[in-house]
Residue, then its C-alpha position, 0 to 999 in steps of 0.5 A: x483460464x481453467x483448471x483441469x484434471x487429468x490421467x494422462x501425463x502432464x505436457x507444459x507445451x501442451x497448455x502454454x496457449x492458454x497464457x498468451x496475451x500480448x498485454x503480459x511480458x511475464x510468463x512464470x510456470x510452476x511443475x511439481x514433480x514426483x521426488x524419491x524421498x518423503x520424510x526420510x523414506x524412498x519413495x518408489x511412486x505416488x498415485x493421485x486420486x480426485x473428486x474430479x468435478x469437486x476438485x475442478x469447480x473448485x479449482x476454477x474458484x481458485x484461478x478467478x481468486x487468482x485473477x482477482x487478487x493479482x495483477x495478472x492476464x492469464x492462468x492455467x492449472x492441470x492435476x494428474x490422477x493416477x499412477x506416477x513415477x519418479x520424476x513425472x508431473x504431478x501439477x502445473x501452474x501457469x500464469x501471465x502478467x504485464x509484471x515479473x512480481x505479479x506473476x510469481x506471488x500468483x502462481x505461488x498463490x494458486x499452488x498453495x490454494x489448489x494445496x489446501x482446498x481441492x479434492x485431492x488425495x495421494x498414496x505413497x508407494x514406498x521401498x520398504x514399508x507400507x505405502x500410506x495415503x496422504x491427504x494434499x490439505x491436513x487443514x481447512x481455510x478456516x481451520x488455518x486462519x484459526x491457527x494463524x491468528x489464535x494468540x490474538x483471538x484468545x486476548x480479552x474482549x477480542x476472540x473470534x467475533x474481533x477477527x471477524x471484524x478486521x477481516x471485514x475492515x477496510x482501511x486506507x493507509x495514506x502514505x508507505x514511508x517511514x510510519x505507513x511501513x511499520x503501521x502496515x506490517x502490523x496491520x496486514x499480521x493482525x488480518x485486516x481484510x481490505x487495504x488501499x495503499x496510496x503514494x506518489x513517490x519512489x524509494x531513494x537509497x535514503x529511505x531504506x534506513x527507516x521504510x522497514x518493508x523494502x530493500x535495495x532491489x526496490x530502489x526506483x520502484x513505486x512505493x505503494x505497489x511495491x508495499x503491496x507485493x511485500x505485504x501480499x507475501x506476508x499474508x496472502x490471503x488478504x486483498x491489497x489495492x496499490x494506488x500510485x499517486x499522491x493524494x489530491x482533491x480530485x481523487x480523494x473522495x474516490x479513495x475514501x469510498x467505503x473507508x471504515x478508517x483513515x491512516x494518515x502516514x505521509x507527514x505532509x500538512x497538505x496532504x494531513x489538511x486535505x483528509x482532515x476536510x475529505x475525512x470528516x465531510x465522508x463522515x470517516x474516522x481520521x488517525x494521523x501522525x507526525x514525527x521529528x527527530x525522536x518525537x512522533x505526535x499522533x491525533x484520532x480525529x472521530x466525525x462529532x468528536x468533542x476533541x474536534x479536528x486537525x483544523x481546531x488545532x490548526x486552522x491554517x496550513x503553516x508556511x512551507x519551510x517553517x517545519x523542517x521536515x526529515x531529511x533536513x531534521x534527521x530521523x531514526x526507524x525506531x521513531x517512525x516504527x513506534x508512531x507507525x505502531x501506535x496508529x495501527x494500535x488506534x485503527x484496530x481499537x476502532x475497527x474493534x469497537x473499543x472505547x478507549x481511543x484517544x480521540x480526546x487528546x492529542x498523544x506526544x511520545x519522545x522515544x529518546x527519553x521514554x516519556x509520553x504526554x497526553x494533551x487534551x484537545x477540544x472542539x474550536x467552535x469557530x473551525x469552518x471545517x468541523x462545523x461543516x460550514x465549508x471544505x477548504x480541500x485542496x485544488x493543486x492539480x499534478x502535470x505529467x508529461x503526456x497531460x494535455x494541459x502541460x503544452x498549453x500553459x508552458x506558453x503562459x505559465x510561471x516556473x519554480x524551481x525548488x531543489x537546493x542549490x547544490x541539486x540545481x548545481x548537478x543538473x541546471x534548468x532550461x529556460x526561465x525559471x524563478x529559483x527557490x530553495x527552501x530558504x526563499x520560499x516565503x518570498x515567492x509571493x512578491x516574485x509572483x503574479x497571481x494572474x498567472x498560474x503557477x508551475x512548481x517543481x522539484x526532485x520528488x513532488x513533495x516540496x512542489x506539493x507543499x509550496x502548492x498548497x501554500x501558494x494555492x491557500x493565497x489565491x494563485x492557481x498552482x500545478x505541481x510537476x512530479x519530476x525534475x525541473x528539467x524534465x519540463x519540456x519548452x514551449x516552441 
């Protein structure tokens, strides 16, 4: 890795050694060339000059940043100084990466940093005025971070200190679906610093009417790191951390380290029940939210908040299926783009140090009808989980294909299958299975033996995790498999 200055001409097969790494299968090169014409006026050349070593330490800066901010192997950068003709290379960037997406937002990202903050300047030569200097940045970083966020910057009890403040913030978003979409978007605009995204789960065709951040070529892709390529291009400048997996308890503290606050946008009880516990014992504010057809509800659950927590509400994890959920329920973007709104609202009054937060009531808005009704919540003096008396976290544990518990339980294990009918019709599972479609759920406990651990599985993870969590929540030792029921390998 290096950046470099030079006044000789600029040979890319000169510098593709610099990118080789057999980890990367990515290779995307950037050459900026001297055009014929600026502004309306023919340009016969252009000549460069550099404070070479200023420019260099800082354009070394720059390719570390790179490095840091991206999933990339390698990178490389080289500037011209001197006289320039048309058509000859004036910069070259070079980058490397395991992924196709990594490698362009970094190489794109490295011109427009080297753009802005190298000390390097140019002079038109021009065919029939005068030639003129011009500078490669007009701005500094600062000056443009002002600009970018100044209608913000100039609202009441906000200013300069308050994006100081969501530059700082760090904050988890559970969840990058229909709510963490739109919470997302707003979030990463405003210029909240620092965002881990976490989910497990990839985006179906269905999902594109209301997940506001993808499109038909993300389909199949991760949805936390496909969030993050879209948000690094929205605003480059801040830091994002994909995190592919559903949330669990063997993870949780681990996301929660150093969270100013919690986004809970994944409309799962068990996931909602598991930040609850992790949030409060973390002592980090928790802001979650929950829709159904045009109502969404949102709760800001604060650490010794008289409202209390979701457990106050709640104390115990409905039974799978006694809530329908979006797909058998239907849902509309404007629903979950207003609700996933709301709480980016909530996180940025947080992170600001407003009062005005609604951590007292419980917020019911129906998009259909425009109303919204504030429902005062209280405290539960007997909530084990908000007086700190004990943590009820969740202990399902994930199998995937290459885990090694898998082919030790197949042996001794319990098998449910929980797609629909009409699912298990297209593809029929192998070998024993209990089959539950949502409709039997509730029954499972008289089919099974809670000596035996438990396999659930389904299409998507989701319905395997709810019924987990259930089951588990009665004393059953439960795993959740994150693929079809026939994918499961057999025991031999």
């Amino acid at each position: 890795m290096g950046f470099q200055i030079q006044s000789t001409p600029v040979l890319p097969q000169d510098f593709l050694h610099h990118l080789e790494d057999p980890a990367c299968g990515a290779v995307v090169q950037f050459e900026g060339r001297i055009r014929n014409h600026n502004d309306g006026l023919n340009v016969n050349g252009l000549h460069y000059e550099a404070h070479a070593d200023f420019a260099e330490a800082e354009g070394n800066r720059i390719l570390t940043e790179a490095q840091e901010r991206f999933a990339i192997g390698r990178c490389h950068a080289v500037h011209r100084i001197g006289s320039l003709g048309i058509g000859e290379i004036a910069v070259w960037v070079g980058v490397s990466s395991p992924h196709r997406q990594e490698a362009f937002l970094a190489c794109r990202w490295i011109m427009d940093e080297i753009k802005q903050r190298a000390a390097i300047w140019k002079k038109e030569e021009y065919s029939d005025v005068d030639p003129k200097w011009v500078g490669i940045a007009d701005t500094t970083e600062s000056d443009a971070s002002e600009a970018r966020y100044q209608r913000q910057v100039n609202l009441p009890h906000f200013g300069t200190e308050g994006q100081q403040k969501l530059k700082n913030a760090k904050v988890l978003v559970a969840g990058c679906g229909g709510l963490g979409c739109p919470a997302l978007q707003s979030l990463v605009a405003m210029g909240v610093g620092t965002i881990t995204l976490c989910d497990g789960d990839r985006i179906a065709l269905d999902n594109l009417p209301r997940q506001i951040l993808f499109g038909d070529a993300d389909l199949g892709r991760n949805k936390a790191e496909a969030a993050a390529d879209k948000l690094r291009q929205l605003n480059p400048g801040l830091s994002f951390r994909p995190v592919a997996e559903m949330i669990t308890s063997e993870n949780v503290d681990a996301l929660l380290e150093n969270q100013d606050v919690i986004l809970d946008c994944a409309d799962n009880f068990g996931i909602t029940y598991l930040l609850n516990d992790a949030g409060l014992k973390n002592g980090i504010p928790l802001i979650q939210a929950s829709v159904h057809q045009f109502e969404g509800q949102l709760n800001v659950f604060l650490p010794e908040s008289e409202g209390g927590c979701y457990r106050c509400l709640w104390p115990e994890m409905p039974a799978p299926g006694c809530v329908q959920n979006c797909a058998e329920a239907g849902i509309l973007a404007t629903t979950t783009t207003a609700i996933g709104n709301q709480q980016a609202m909530e996180a940025v009054k947080l992170l600001l140090g407003w009062k005005d937060l609604h951590h007292d009531c419980t917020l019911l808005t129906d998009l259909r009808s425009g109303i919204t009704r504030r429902l005062t919540r209280k405290k539960n003096t007997d909530c084990p989980t908000c007086n700190g008396r004990s943590m009820q976290l969740s202990s399902v544990k994930i199998l995937e294909l290459h885990s090694p518990d898998l082919h030790n339980l197949l042996s001794n294990i319990q098998k449910v299958d929980l797609r629909e009918e009409e699912e298990i019709s297209q593809s029929p599972p192998s070998g024993s299975w209990t089959p539950a479609p949502r409709m039997t759920w509730e029954a499972l406990p008289q089919q099974l033996d809670k000596s035996t651990p438990v396999l659930c599985a389904c299409s998507t993870g989701i319905r395997a995790q709810a019924v987990g969590e259930w089951l588990q929540a009665q004393g059953y030792t439960v795993y959740i498999w994150k693929a079809h029921a026939t994918d499961v390998p057999q025991n031999d």
